[in-house]
C-alpha positions in Angstrom: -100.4 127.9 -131.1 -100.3 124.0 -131.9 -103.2 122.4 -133.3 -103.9 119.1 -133.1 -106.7 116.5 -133.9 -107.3 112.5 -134.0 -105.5 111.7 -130.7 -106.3 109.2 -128.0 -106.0 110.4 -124.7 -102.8 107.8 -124.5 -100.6 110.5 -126.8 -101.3 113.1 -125.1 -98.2 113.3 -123.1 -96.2 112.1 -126.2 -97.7 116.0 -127.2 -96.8 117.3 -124.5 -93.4 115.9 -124.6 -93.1 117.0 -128.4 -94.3 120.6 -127.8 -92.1 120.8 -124.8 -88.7 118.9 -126.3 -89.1 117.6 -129.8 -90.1 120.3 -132.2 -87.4 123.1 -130.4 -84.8 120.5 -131.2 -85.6 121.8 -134.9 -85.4 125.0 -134.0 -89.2 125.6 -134.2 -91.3 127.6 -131.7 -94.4 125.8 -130.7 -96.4 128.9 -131.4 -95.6 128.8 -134.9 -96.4 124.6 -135.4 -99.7 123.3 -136.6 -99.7 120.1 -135.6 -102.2 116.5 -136.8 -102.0 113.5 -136.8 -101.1 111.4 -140.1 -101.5 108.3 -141.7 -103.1 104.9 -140.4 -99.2 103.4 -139.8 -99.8 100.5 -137.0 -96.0 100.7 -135.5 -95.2 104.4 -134.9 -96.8 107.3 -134.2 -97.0 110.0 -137.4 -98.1 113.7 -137.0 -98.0 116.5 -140.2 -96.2 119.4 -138.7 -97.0 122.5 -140.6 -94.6 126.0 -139.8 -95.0 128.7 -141.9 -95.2 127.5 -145.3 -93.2 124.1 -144.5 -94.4 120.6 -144.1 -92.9 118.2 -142.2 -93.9 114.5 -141.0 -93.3 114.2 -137.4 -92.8 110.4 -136.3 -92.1 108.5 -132.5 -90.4 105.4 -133.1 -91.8 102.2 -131.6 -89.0 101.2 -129.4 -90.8 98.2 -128.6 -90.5 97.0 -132.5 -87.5 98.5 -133.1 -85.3 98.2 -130.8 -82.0 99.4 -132.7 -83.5 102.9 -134.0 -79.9 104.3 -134.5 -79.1 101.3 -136.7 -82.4 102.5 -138.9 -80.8 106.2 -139.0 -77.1 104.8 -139.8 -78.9 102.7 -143.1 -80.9 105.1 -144.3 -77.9 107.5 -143.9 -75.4 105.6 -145.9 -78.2 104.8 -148.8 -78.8 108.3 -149.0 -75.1 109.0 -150.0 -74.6 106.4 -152.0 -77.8 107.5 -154.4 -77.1 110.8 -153.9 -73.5 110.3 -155.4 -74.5 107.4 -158.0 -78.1 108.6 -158.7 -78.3 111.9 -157.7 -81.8 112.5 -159.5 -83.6 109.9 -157.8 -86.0 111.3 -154.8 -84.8 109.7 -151.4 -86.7 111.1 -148.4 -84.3 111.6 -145.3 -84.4 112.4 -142.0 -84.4 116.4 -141.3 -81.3 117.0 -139.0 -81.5 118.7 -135.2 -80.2 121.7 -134.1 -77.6 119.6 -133.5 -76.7 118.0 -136.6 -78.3 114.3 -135.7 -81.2 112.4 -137.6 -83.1 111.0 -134.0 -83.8 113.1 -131.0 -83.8 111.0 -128.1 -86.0 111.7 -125.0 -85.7 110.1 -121.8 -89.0 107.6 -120.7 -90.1 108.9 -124.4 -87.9 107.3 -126.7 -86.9 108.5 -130.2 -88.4 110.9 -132.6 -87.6 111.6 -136.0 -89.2 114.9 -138.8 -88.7 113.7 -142.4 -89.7 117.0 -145.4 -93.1 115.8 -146.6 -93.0 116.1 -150.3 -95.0 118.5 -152.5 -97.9 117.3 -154.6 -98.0 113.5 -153.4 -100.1 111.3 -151.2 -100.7 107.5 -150.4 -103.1 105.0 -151.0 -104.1 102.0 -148.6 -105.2 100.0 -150.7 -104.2 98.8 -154.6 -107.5 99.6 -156.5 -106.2 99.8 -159.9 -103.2 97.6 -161.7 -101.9 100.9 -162.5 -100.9 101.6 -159.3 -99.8 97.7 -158.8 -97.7 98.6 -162.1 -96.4 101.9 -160.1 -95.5 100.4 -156.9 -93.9 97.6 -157.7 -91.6 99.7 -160.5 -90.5 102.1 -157.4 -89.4 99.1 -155.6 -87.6 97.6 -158.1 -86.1 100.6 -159.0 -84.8 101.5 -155.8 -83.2 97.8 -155.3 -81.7 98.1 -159.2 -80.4 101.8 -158.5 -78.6 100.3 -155.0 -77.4 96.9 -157.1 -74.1 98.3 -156.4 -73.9 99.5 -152.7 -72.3 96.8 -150.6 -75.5 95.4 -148.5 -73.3 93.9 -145.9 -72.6 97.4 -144.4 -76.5 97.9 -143.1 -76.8 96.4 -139.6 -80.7 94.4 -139.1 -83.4 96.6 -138.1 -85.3 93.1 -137.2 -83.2 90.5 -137.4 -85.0 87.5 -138.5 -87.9 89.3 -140.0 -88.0 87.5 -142.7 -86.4 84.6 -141.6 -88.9 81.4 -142.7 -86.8 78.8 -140.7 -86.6 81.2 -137.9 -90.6 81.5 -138.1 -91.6 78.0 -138.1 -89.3 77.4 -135.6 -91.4 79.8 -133.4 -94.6 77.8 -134.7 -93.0 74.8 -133.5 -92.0 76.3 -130.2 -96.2 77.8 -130.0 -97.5 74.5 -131.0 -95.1 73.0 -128.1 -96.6 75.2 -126.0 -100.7 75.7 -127.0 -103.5 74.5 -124.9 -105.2 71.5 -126.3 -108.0 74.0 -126.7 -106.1 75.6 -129.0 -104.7 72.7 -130.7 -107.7 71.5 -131.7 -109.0 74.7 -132.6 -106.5 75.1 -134.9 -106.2 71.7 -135.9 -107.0 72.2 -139.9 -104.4 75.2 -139.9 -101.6 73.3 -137.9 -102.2 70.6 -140.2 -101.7 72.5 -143.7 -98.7 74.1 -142.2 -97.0 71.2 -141.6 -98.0 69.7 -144.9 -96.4 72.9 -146.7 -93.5 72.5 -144.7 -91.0 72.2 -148.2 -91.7 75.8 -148.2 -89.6 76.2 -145.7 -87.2 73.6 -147.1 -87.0 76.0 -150.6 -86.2 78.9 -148.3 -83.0 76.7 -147.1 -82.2 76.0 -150.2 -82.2 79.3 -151.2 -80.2 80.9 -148.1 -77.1 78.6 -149.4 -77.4 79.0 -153.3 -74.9 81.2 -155.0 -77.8 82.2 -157.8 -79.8 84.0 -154.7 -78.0 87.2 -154.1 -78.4 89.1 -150.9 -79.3 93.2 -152.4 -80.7 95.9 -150.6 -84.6 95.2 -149.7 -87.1 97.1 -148.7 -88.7 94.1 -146.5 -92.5 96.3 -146.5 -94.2 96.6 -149.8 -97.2 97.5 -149.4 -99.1 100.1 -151.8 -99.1 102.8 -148.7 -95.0 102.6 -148.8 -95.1 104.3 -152.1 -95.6 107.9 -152.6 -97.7 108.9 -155.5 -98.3 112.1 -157.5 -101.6 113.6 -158.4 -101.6 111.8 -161.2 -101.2 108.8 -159.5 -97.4 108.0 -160.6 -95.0 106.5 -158.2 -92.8 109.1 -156.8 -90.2 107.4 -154.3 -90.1 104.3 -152.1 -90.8 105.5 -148.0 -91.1 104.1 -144.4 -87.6 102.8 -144.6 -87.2 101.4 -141.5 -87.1 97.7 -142.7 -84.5 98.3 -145.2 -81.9 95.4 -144.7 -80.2 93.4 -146.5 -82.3 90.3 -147.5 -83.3 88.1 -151.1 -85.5 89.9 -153.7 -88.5 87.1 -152.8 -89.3 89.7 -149.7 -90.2 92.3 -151.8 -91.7 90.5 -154.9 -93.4 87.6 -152.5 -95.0 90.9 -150.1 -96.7 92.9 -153.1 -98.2 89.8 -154.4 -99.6 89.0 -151.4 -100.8 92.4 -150.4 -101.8 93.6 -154.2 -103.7 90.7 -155.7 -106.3 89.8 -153.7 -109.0 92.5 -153.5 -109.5 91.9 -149.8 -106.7 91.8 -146.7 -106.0 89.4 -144.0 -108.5 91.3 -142.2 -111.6 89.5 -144.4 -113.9 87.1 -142.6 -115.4 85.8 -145.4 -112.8 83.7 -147.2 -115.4 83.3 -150.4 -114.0 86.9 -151.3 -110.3 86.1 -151.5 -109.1 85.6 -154.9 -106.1 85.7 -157.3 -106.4 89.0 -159.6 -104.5 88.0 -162.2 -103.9 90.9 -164.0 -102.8 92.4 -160.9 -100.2 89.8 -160.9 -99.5 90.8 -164.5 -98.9 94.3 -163.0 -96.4 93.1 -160.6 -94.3 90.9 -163.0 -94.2 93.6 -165.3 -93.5 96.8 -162.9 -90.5 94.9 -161.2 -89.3 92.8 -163.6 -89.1 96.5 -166.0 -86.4 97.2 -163.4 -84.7 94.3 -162.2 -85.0 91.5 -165.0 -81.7 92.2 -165.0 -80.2 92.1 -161.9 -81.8 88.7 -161.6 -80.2 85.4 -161.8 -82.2 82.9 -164.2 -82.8 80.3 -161.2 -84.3 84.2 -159.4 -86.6 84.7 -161.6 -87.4 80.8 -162.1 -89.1 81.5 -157.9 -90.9 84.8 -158.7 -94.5 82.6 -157.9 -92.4 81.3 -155.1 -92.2 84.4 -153.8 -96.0 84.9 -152.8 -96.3 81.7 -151.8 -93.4 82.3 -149.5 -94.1 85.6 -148.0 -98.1 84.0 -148.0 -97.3 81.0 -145.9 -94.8 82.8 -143.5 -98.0 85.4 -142.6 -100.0 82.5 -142.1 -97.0 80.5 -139.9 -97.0 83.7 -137.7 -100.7 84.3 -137.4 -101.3 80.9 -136.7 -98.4 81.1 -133.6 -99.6 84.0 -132.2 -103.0 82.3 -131.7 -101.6 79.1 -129.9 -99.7 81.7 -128.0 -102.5 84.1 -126.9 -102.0 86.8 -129.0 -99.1 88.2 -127.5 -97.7 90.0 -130.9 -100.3 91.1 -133.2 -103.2 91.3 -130.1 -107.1 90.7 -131.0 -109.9 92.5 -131.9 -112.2 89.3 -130.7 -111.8 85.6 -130.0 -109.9 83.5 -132.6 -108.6 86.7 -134.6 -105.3 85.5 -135.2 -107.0 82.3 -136.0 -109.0 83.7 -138.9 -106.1 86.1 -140.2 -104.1 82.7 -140.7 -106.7 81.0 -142.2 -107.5 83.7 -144.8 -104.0 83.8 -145.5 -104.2 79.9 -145.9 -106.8 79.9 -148.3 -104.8 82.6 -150.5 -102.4 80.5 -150.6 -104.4 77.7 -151.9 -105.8 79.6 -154.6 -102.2 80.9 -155.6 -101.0 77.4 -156.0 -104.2 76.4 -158.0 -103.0 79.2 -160.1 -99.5 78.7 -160.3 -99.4 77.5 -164.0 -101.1 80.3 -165.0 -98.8 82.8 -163.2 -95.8 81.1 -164.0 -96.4 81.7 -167.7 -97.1 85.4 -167.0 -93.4 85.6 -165.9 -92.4 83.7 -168.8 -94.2 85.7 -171.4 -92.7 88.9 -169.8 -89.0 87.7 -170.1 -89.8 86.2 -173.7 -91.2 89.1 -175.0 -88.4 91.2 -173.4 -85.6 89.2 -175.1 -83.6 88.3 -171.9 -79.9 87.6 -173.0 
């Protein structure tokens, strides 16, 4: 009989649905599944589903974020033979297929489901406490962007188009600031006022988008440390939650683990005295990714590696600061002014990164140096 624990009463006829539909389109019988919920993932729904002496991990797309879930299958699909023919050693998780040979079972008013193999012997962390695992994280996502250097990115479709799209997201501040209450305005008024002051940012994204030494590769567009399997020994194992793989420019993935590995406290933190820049977990980062892609890397690349926190830091702050002038209509609230603080932590990390930015710069210039870039 299933087994099941951690639900809100709002999945249970997503269970239902999955006892009834989802896990016979495997081929299981429900009396033989063990079934829990998994993971603290924000966007879709993740269950371990144990039968016999198999694992498997048991997600329900969020339709509402994604709203092209084949084009996440087709990606992940043509990845998956590429490495497999080019680096045929390299651990790539992929979707377990139905009954009927496809990688998404689709159920009507439900949406789409998907079972991946969990792998033996590895776990995640939510949070970087060591620059070990900084070193280990950002290693496996350079690696898997080095390893697919030579797949031609312009064949996977956008999951999210305009994820990580700068101009696109201060155009939507623009448009939320257009129109915000004057409540909100004023509220805001210290944030509204630094993001407009920071507003080259943007204009180094542009510049960017239409230089020839910014190459578009495959990126994972979602580094955090709990997209990283590890072993028991606390070694990275494989890059996961590949839903966000599109084609984009390598500050995505260096500019999101810096701004989710060096401070020891999240977005989350209310008191802004706590937020700092770790500098050896910087170190970690330059040295973990770098390993792999130094490179694949034009000069004028690597010359925006600190622009790349301060980038991915400053579009977080852009989109928490819109969806408080528009009510919290994306990320929602926990209480008044949530989206408020979230962009005014992300605000002040940004501050401190560009207090240190000397100092980090000549991290990434000791790293190439003593590496002998030719």
């Amino acid at each position: 009989m299933c087994t099941h624990a951690g639900f809100c009463l709002g999945l249970f006829s997503i269970l239902i649905i999955m006892w009834q539909k989802v896990l016979p389109a495997y081929g299981f019988d429900i009396k033989d599944c063990t079934v829990q919920s998994f993971g603290n993932g924000l966007i879709n729904h993740t269950w371990r589903v144990r039968v016999a002496d198999k694992t498997f991990i048991l997600q329900k797309i969020n339709h509402q974020v994604f709203k092209y879930p084949q084009a996440i299958a087709n990606n992940i699909q043509l990845i998956a033979a590429y490495l497999q023919a080019h680096s045929p050693g390299y651990v790539f998780t992929t979707p377990v297929k139905t009954n009927e040979g496809k990688e998404l079972v689709y159920i009507e008013a439900m949406g789409y489901f998907r079972m991946f193999p969990f792998v033996a012997n590895s776990h995640t962390i939510d949070v970087v406490n060591s620059t070990a695992q900084a070193f280990e994280a950002a290693t496996q996502f350079g690696k898997f962007t080095r390893l697919l250097a030579g797949f031609d990115c312009t064949q996977l479709q956008d999951t999210l188009p305009d994820f990580h799209n700068l101009s696109f997201r201060y155009y939507q501040f623009e448009q939320a600031l257009a129109g915000a209450s004057a409540e909100a305005i004023a509220q805001s008024k210290t944030a509204i006022d630094f993001i407009k002051a920071n507003y080259h940012l943007t204009q180094t994204f542009e510049t960017i988008t239409k230089s020839v030494a910014f190459k578009k590769r495959v990126t994972h567009h979602d580094t955090k440390i709990s997209n990283i399997l590890l072993n028991d020994q606390d070694e990275g194992i494989c890059v996961i939650d590949l839903d966000t793989i599109m084609q984009g420019y390598f500050i995505s993935d260096v500019g999101d683990m810096i701004r989710t590995y060096v401070s020891p406290v999240s977005e989350e933190e209310k008191d802004f005295s706590k937020i700092e820049i770790r500098e050896p977990y910087f170190a970690a980062i330059v040295e973990g990714y770098l390993g792999e892609m130094q490179f694949e890397l034009s000069k004028e690349e690597i010359n925006h590696f600190i622009y790349a926190g301060k980038f991915m830091i400053y579009m977080q702050a852009i989109r928490f600061l819109a969806d408080h002038l528009m009510n919290d209509v994306y990320y929602g609230a926990s209480y008044p002014g949530h989206n408020l603080c979230r962009a005014n932590n992300q605000i002040v990390l940004l501050k401190k990164m560009m207090e240190k930015e000397d100092v980090l710069q000549q991290q990434v210039t000791s790293f190439i140096q003593k590496n002998i870039r030719q």
